[in-house]
TORMARDO-830042 format. One record per residue (C-alpha): residue number from 1; x, y, z; residue in three letters. Coordinates in steps of 0.001 Angstrom, whole numbers, plus 500000, padded with zeros to 6 digits. Layout:
// TORMARDO-830042
ROFI,NUM,X,Y,Z,ala
...
***
This chain:
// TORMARDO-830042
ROFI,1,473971,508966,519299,unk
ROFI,2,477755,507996,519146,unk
ROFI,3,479747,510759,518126,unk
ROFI,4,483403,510316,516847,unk
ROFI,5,485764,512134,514700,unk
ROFI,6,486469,509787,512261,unk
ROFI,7,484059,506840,511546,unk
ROFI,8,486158,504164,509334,unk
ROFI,9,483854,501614,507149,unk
ROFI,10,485679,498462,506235,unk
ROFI,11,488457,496314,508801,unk
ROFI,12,490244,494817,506323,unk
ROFI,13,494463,495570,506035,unk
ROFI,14,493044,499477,505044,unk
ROFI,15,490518,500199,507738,unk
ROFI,16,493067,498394,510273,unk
ROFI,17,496045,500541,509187,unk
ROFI,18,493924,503798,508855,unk
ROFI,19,492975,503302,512071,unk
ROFI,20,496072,503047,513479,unk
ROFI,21,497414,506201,511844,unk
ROFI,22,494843,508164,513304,unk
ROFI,23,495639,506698,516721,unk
ROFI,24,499219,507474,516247,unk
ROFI,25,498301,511348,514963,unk
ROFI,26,495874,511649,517969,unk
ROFI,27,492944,511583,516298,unk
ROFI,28,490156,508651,517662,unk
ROFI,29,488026,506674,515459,unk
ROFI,30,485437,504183,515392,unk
ROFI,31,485823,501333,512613,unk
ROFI,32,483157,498738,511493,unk
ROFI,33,482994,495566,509790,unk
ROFI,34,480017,493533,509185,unk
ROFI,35,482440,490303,509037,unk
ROFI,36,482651,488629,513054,unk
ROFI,37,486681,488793,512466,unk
ROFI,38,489671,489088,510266,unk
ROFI,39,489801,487453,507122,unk
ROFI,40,489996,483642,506794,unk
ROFI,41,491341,483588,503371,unk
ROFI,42,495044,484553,502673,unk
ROFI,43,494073,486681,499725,unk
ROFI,44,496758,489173,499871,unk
ROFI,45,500176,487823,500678,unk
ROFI,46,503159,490304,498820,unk
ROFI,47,503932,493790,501105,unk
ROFI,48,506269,495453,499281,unk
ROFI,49,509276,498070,500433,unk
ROFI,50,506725,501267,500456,unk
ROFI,51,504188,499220,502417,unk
ROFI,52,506668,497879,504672,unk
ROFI,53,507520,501727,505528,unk
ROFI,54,504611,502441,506455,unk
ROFI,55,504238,499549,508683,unk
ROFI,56,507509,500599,510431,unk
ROFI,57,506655,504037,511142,unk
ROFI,58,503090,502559,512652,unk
ROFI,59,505424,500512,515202,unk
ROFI,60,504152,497124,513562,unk
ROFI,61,506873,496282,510641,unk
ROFI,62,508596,493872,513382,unk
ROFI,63,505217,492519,514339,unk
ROFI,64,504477,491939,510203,unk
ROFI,65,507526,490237,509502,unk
ROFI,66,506887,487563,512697,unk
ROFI,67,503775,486808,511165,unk
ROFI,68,505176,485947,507926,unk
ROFI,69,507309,483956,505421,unk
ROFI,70,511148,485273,505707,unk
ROFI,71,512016,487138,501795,unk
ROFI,72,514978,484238,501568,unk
ROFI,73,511952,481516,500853,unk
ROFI,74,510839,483612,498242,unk
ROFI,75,513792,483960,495968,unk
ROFI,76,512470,482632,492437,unk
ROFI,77,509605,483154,490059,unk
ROFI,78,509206,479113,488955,unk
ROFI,79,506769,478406,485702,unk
ROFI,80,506414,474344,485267,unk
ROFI,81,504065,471617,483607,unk
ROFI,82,503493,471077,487005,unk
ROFI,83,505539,471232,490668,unk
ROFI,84,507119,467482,489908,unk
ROFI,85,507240,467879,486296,unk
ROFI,86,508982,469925,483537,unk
ROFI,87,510599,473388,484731,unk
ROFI,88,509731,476187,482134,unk
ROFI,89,511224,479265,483103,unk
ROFI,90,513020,480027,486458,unk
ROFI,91,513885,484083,487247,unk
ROFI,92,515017,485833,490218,unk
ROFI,93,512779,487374,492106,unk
ROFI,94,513973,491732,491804,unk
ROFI,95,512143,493486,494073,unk
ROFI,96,515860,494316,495314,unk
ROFI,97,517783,497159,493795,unk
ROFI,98,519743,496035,490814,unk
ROFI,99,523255,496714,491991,unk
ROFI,100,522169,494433,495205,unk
ROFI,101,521515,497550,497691,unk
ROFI,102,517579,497981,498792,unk
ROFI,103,516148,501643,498591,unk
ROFI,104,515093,501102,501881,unk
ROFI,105,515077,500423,505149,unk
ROFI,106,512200,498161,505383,unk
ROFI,107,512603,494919,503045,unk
ROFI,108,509386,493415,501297,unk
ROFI,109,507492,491085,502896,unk
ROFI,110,505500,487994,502242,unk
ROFI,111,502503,487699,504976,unk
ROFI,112,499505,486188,503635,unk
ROFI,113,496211,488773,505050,unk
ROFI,114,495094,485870,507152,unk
ROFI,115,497929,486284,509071,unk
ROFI,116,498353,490085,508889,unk
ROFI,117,494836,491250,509428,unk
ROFI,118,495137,489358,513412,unk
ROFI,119,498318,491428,513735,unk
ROFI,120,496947,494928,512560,unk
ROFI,121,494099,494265,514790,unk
ROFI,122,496066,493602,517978,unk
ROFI,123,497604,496838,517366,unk
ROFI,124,494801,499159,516513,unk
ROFI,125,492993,497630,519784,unk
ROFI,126,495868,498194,521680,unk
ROFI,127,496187,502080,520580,unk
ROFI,128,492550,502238,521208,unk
ROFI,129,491006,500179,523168,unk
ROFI,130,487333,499565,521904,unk
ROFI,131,487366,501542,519116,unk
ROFI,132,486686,498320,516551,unk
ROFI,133,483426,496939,516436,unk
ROFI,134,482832,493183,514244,unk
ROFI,135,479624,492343,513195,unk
ROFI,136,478655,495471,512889,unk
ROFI,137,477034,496769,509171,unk
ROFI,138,476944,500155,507720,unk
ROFI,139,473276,500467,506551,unk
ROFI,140,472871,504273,505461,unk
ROFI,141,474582,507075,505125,unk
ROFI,142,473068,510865,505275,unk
ROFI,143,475793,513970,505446,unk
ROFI,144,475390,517461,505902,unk
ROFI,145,477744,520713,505886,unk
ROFI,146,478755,519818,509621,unk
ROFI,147,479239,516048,509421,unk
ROFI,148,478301,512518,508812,unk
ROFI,149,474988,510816,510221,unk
ROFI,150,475781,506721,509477,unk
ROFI,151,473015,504529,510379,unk
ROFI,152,474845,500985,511818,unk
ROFI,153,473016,497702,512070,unk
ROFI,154,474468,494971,515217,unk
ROFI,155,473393,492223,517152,unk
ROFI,156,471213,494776,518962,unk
ROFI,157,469982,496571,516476,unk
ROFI,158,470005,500037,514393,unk
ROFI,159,471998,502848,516004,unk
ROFI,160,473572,505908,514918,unk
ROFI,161,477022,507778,514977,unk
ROFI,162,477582,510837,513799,unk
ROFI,163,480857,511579,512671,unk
ROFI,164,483394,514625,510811,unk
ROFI,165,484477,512592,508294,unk
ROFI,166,484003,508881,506952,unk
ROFI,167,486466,507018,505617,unk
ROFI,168,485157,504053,503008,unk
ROFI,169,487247,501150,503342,unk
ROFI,170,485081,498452,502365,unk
ROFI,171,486095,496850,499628,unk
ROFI,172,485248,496067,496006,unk
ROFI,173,481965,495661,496193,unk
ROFI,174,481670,498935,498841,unk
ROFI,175,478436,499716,499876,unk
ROFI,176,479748,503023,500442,unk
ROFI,177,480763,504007,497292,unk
ROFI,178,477385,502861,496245,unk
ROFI,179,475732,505042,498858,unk
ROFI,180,477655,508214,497079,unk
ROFI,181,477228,506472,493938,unk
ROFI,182,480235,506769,492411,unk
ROFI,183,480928,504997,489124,unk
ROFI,184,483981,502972,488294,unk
ROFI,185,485605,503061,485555,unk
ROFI,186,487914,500737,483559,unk
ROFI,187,487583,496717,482253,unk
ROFI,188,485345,494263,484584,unk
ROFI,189,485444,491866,484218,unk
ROFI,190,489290,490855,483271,unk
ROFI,191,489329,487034,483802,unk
ROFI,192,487206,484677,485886,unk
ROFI,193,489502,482748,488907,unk
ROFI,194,488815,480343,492025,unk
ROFI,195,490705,480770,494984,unk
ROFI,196,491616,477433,496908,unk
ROFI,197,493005,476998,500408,unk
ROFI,198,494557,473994,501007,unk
ROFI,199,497031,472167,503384,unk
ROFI,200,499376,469857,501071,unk
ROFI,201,502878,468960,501903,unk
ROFI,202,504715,469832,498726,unk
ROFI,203,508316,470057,500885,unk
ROFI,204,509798,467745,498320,unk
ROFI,205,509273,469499,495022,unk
ROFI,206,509924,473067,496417,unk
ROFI,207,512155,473086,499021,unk
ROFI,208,515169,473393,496789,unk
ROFI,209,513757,476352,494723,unk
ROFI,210,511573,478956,497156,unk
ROFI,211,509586,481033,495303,unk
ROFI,212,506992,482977,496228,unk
ROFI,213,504601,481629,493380,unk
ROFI,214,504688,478831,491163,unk
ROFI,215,502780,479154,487556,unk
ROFI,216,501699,475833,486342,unk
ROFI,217,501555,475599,482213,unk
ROFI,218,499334,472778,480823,unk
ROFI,219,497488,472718,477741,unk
ROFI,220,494425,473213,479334,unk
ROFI,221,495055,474348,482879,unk
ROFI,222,496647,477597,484246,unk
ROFI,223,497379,477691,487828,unk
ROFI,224,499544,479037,490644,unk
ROFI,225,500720,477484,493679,unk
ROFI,226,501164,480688,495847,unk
ROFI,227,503491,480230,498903,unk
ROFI,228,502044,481003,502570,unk
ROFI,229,504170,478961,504818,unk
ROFI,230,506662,477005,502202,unk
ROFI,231,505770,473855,503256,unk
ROFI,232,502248,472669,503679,unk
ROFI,233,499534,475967,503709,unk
ROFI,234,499217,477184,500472,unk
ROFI,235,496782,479284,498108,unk
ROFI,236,496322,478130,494840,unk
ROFI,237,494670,480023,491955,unk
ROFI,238,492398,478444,489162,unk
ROFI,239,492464,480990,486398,unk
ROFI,240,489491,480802,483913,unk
ROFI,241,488061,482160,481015,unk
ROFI,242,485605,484773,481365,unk
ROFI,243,482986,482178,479737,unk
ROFI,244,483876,479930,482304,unk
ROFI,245,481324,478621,484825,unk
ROFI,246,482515,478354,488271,unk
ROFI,247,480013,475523,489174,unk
ROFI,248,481886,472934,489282,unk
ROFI,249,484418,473856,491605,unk
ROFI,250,483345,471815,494704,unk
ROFI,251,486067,471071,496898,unk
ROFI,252,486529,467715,495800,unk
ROFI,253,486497,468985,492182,unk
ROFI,254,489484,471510,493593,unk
ROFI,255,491323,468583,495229,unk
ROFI,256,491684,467350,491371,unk
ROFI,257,493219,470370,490016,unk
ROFI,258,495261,470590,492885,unk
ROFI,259,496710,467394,491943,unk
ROFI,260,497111,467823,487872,unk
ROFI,261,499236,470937,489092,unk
ROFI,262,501203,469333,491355,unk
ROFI,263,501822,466219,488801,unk
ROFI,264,501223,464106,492052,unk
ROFI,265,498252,462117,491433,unk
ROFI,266,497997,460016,494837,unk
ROFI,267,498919,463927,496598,unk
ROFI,268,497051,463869,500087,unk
ROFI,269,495268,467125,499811,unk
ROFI,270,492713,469274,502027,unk
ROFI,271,490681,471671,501018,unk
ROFI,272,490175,474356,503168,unk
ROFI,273,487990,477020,501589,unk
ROFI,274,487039,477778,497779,unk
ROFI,275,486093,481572,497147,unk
ROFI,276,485280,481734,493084,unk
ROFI,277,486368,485968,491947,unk
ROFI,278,486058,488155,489293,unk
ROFI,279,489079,490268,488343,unk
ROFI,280,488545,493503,487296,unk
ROFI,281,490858,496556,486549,unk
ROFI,282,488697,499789,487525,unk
ROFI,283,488939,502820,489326,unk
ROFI,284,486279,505270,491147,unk
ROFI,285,485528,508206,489222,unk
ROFI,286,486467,510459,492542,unk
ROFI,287,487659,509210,495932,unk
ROFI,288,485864,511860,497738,unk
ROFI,289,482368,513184,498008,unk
ROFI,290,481983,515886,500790,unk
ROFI,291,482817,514717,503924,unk
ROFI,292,483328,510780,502885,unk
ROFI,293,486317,509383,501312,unk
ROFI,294,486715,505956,499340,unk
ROFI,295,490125,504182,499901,unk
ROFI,296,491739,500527,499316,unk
ROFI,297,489293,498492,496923,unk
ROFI,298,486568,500929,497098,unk
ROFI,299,488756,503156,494983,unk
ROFI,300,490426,500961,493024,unk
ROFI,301,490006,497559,491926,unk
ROFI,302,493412,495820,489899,unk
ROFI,303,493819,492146,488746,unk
ROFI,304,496489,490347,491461,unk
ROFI,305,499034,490164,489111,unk
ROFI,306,501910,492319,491171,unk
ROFI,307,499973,491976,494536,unk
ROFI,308,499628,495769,494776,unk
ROFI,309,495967,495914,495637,unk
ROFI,310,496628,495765,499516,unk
ROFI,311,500050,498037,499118,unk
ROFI,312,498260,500984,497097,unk
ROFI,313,495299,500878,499286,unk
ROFI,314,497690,500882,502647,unk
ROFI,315,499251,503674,500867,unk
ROFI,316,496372,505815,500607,unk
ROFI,317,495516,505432,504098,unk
ROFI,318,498953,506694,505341,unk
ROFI,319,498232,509535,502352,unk
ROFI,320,494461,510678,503851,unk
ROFI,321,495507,510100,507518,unk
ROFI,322,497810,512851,508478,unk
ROFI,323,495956,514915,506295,unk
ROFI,324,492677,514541,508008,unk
ROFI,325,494857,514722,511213,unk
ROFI,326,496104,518389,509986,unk
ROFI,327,492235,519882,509310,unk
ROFI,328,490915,517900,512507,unk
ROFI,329,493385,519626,514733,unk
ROFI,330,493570,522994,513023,unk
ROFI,331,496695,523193,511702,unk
ROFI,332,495875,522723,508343,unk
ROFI,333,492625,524536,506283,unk
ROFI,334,489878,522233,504857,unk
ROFI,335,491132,522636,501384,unk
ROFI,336,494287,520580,502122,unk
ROFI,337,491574,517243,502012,unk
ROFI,338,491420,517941,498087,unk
ROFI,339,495321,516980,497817,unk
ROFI,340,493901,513520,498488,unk
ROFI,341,492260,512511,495104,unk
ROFI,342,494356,514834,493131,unk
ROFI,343,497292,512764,494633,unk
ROFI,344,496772,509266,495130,unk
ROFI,345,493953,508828,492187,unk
ROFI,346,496334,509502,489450,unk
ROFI,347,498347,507060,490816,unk
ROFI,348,495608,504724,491271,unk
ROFI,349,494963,504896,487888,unk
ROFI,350,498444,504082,486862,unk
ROFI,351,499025,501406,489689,unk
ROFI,352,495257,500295,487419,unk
ROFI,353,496636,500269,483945,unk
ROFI,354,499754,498616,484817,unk
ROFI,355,498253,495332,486936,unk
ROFI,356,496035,495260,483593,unk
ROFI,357,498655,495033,481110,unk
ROFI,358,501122,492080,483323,unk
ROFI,359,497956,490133,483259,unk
ROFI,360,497053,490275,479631,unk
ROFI,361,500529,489449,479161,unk
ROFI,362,500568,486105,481189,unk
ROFI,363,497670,485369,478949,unk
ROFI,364,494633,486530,480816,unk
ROFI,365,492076,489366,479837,unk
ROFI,366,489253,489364,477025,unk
ROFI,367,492003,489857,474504,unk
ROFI,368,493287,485951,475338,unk
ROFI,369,490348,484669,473599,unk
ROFI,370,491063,486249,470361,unk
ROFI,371,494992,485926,470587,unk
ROFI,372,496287,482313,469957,unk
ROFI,373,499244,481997,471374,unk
ROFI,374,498050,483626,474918,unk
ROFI,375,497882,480207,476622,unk
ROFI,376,501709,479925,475937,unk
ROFI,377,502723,483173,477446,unk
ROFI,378,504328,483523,480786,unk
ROFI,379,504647,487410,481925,unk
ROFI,380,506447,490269,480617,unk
ROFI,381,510061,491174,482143,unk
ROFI,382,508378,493563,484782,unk
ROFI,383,506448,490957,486692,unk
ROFI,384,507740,491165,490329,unk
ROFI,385,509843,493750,489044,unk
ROFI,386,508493,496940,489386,unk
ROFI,387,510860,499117,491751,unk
ROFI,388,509675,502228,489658,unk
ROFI,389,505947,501296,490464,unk
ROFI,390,506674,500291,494065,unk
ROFI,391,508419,504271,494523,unk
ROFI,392,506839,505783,491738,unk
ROFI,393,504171,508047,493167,unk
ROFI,394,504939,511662,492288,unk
ROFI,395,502395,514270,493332,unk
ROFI,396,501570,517140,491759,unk
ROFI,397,499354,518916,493893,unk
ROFI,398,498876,522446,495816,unk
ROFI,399,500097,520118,498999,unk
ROFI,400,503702,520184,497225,unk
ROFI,401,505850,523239,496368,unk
ROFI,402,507879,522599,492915,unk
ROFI,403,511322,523594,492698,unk
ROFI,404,511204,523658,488989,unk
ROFI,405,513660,520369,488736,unk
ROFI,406,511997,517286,486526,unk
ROFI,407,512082,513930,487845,unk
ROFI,408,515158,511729,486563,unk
ROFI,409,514762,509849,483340,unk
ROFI,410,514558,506423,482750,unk
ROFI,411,514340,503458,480364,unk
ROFI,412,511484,501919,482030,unk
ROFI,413,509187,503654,484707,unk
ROFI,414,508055,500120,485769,unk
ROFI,415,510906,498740,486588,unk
ROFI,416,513466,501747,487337,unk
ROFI,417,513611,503527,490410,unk
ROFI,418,516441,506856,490819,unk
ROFI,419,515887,507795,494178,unk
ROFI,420,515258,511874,494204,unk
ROFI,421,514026,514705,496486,unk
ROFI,422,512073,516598,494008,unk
ROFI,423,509243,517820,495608,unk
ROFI,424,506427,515861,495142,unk
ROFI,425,508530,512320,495425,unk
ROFI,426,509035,509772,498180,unk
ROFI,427,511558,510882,500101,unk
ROFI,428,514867,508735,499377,unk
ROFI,429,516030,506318,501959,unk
ROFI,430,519624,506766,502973,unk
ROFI,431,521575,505455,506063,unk
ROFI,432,522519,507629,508878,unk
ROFI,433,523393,507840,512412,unk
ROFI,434,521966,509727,515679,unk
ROFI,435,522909,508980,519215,unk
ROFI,436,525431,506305,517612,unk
ROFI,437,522265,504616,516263,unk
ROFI,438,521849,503402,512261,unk
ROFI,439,518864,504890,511242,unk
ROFI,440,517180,505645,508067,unk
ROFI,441,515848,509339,506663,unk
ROFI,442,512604,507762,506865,unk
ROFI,443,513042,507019,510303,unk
ROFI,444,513830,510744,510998,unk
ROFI,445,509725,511603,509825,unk
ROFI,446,507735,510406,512630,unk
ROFI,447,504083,511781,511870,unk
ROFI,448,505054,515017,511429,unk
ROFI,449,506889,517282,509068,unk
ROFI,450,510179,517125,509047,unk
ROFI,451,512812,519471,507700,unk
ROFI,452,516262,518186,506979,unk
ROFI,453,519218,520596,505983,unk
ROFI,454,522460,520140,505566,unk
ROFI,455,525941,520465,507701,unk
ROFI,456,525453,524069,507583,unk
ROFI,457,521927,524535,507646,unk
ROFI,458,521189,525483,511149,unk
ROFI,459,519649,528498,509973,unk
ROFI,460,517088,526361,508299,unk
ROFI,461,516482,524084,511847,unk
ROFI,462,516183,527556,513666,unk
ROFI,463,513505,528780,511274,unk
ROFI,464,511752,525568,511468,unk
ROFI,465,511469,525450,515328,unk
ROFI,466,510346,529597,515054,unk
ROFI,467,507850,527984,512258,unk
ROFI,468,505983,525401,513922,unk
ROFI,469,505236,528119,517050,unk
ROFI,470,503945,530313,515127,unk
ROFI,471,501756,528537,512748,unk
ROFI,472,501145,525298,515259,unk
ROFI,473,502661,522734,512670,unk
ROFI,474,503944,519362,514518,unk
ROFI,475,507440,520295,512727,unk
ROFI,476,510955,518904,513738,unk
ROFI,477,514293,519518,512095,unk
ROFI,478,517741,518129,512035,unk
ROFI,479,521021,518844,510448,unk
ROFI,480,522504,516495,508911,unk
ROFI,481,526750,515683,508073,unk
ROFI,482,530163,516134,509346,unk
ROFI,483,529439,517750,512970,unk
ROFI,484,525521,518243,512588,unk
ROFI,485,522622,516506,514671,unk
ROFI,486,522797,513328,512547,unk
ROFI,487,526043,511719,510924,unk
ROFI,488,526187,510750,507249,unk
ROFI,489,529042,508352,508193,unk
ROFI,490,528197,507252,504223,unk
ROFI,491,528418,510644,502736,unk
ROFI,492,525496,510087,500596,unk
ROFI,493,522504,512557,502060,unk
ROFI,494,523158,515310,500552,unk
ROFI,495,523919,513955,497248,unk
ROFI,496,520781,511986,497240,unk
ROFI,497,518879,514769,498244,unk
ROFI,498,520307,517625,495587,unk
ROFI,499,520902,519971,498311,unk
ROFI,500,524581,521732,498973,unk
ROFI,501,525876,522120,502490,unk
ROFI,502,523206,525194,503458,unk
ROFI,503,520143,523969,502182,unk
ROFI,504,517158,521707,503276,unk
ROFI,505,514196,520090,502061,unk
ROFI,506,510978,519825,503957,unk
ROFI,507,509577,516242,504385,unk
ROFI,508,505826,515460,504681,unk
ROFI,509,504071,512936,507732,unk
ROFI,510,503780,510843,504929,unk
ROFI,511,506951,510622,503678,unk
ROFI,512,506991,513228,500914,unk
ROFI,513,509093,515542,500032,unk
ROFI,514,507231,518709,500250,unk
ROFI,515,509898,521577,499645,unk
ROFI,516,513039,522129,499019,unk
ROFI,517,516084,524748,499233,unk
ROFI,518,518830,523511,497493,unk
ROFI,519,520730,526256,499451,unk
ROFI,520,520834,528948,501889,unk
ROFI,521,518367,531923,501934,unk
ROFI,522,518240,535317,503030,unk
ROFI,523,515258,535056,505221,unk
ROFI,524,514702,531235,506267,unk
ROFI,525,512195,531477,508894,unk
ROFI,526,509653,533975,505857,unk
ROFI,527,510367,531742,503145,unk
ROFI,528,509688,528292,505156,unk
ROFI,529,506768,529549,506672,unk
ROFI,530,505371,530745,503595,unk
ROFI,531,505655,527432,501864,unk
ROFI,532,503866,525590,505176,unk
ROFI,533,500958,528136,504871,unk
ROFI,534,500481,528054,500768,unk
ROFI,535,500555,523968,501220,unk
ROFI,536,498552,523626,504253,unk
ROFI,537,495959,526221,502973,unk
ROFI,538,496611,528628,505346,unk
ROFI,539,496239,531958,505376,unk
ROFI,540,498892,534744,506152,unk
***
């Protein structure tokens, strides 16, 4: 019997980038997919900002961003009669920060899964060389107080590998989450759709207006042209009623629609794959039964409207890896693995509700049939505008301390984002510079916890060094401003941070703030390691 420490189900974008965390963190793992390779469908195209970070502190953002379309072809949201006919509405695509200047480091991307999947793959087999195994099907699933016993079907047959932990990345239809039986809940369906790959060389009706999608309006066809390479690979999405049959959607019938959209009738067109969906907006009732966790579509399934399936799900990876990492390696108690459903399902949920509500406002959902003047809607303001989704997750768990501050106010959670350090929120991305480098906060947390005080704070950076050799936390520390270990050449950190010249705030692998000390303390080294042990589980 195999025996590994971390068995990941699923090698989608999820299982790919969960298992690269875990090589990263030192912790090995065996994934499986029942597919023979990567996806063959673009599916998944838009990686926003908080994705992206994650990618770059994996090592892979540059390799990402090679694979895909660069963010100036993507500058407009287009809706049209069709791509050579009548232009509806044109607006600027504002995943940017409104005054122009990105909250972070890492830019949004647009790499269609196809193309991201090979990448990811590459990498994890680099980090660990025959730890992924294709054609290879999770069959059964038995666990007991001291692990997981997962029976796995291949070309040669049943075998078994036992495992600590499992990780469920399988998708929506996860035959894990139906091993645990977990019920979703939520709408399914939301709409019926059929998604078309096609090569078409629509250079002369887009090149002058990039755009990452393209909505076509007609009275009786809704469809988007979705942008892979901007010139002749695209995806293109048939959305139907839920009544609708998908039947007669042969390729040829595709071809036809294809056409009508484009307003091209003699259009040369090839169809390269049809794959007829059901969008649904659900999520699992828990994301963690004993030893086995559900992540990516398994937990949560959200109509494409957004493209923040593959971001929430890459999300939770980077939220359950350094966690298991922590337990695995003793540094952290058992009960720390909680923190991962009361964190990432709430915002799950929300991620959920708000994917519902853009599509039933361009029109789609069980509540289009009874509403009309759906078929003339486009989208509400926050479509591709969602900056306060995109940084919006704000735990409230026993893996944060609180500080008793409240999170900034605004007008519109979906579409504003105030960068803060209140514990619990992304840490805010600022520019500084170490070793006459530019680098980012972000770039300062490199899988471990990281504690960054201010100018004077070196009583804070000598209590976290006495910290992590005491209670064998991966913890590093810098000062940062005028004369410290890292220049604020922009004089922003500590600003954007709330802290004064003596105090620090604690940052998490994942790139959470955990703690903070707005200022100086009487004892730093007792009051630092006190908040480690409460989050991490520990015990005095």
């Amino acid at each position: 019997m195999k025996t590994v420490p971390v068995l990941i189900v699923g090698g989608g974008p999820v299982g790919l980038i969960t298992s690269i965390l875990l090589s990263r963190l030192g912790v090995a793992s065996h994934l499986v997919e029942r597919h023979p390779g990567t996806a063959l469908h673009p599916k998944a195209r838009n990686i926003n900002m908080r994705t992206m970070e994650v990618f770059r502190q994996c090592g892979v953002e540059a390799a990402v961003r090679a694979a895909g379309l660069p963010i100036e072809r993507t500058g407009f949201l287009i809706w049209a009669e069709s791509l050579a006919g009548r232009e509806i509405e044109r607006r600027v695509e504002a995943r940017s920060h409104p005054n122009g200047v990105l909250p972070s480091a890492a830019p949004h991307c647009l790499c269609a899964q196809d193309d991201l999947e090979p990448v990811l793959r590459r990498h994890a087999e680099t980090l660990a060389p025959g730890s992924l195994a294709f054609s290879s099907e999770l069959i059964r699933l038995e666990q007991d107080a001291a692990g997981v016993t997962a029976t796995i079907r291949d070309a040669g047959g049943e075998k078994q590998v036992r495992a600590q932990y499992v990780i469920g990345a399988d998708g929506a239809r996860s035959p894990v989450r139906g091993m645990l039986e977990v019920p979703m809940h939520g709408m399914n369906p939301v709409y019926r759709s059929v998604n078309v790959l096609l090569n078409a060389d629509l250079t002369p009706w887009v090149k002058d207006r990039p755009s990452a999608v393209y909505l076509v309006h007609q009275k009786n066809l809704r469809a988007t042209f979705m942008t892979i390479n901007g010139v002749n690979r695209w995806g293109f999405l048939i959305n139907l009623p839920l009544d609708a049959s998908f039947d007669p959607y042969t390729p040829e019938r595709c071809a036809e629609v294809v056409r009508a959209a484009a307003g091209v009738p003699d259009l040369e067109v090839k169809i390269l794959g049809v794959d007829p969906w059901v969008a649904a907006a659900e999520v699992a009732e828990r994301y963690r039964v004993g030893r086995v966790f559900l992540a990516g579509d398994a937990a949560h399934h959200m109509p494409p409207t957004g493209g923040f399936g593959l971001n929430t799900g890459v999300q939770d990876a980077q939220n359950l890896a350094w966690k298991l990492a922590a337990v695995m390696k003793g540094w952290a108690a058992p009960g720390l693995l909680d923190t991962y459903e009361s964190e990432r399902r709430p915002y799950g949920v929300y991620i959920t509700e708000q994917c519902l509500e853009t599509a039933v406002s361009m029109g789609r959902g069980p509540q289009a049939a009874n509403d009309p003047t759906a078929r003339a809607k486009l989208a509400r303001p926050e479509f591709h505008n969602e900056l306060g989704m995109i940084f919006g997750a704000n735990y409230d768990s026993t893996a944060v301390i609180p500080d008793g501050t409240a999170l900034p106010v605004v007008a519109n959670p979906v579409t504003d984002y105030v960068p803060c350090a209140r514990p619990g929120s992304r840490a805010p991305h600022a520019w500084l510079e170490r070793d006459g480098r530019r680098v980012s906060t972000l770039d300062l947390v490199e899988m471990r916890y990281t504690l960054l005080a201010g100018e004077r704070g070196e009583a804070w950076r000598d209590a976290a060094g006495a910290a992590a050799g005491s209670l064998g936390v991966p913890l590093s520390a810098h000062t940062v401003g005028a004369g410290a270990d890292v220049a604020d050449p922009e004089s922003q950190w500590s600003s954007t941070y709330g802290i004064e010249s003596d105090g620090a705030v604690l940052v998490r692998p994942d790139g959470h703030v955990a703690w903070r000390r707005r200022s100086g303390a009487a004892d730093p080294k007792r009051e630092l390691e006190t908040a480690l042990r409460a989050m991490l589980h520990a015990h005095a």
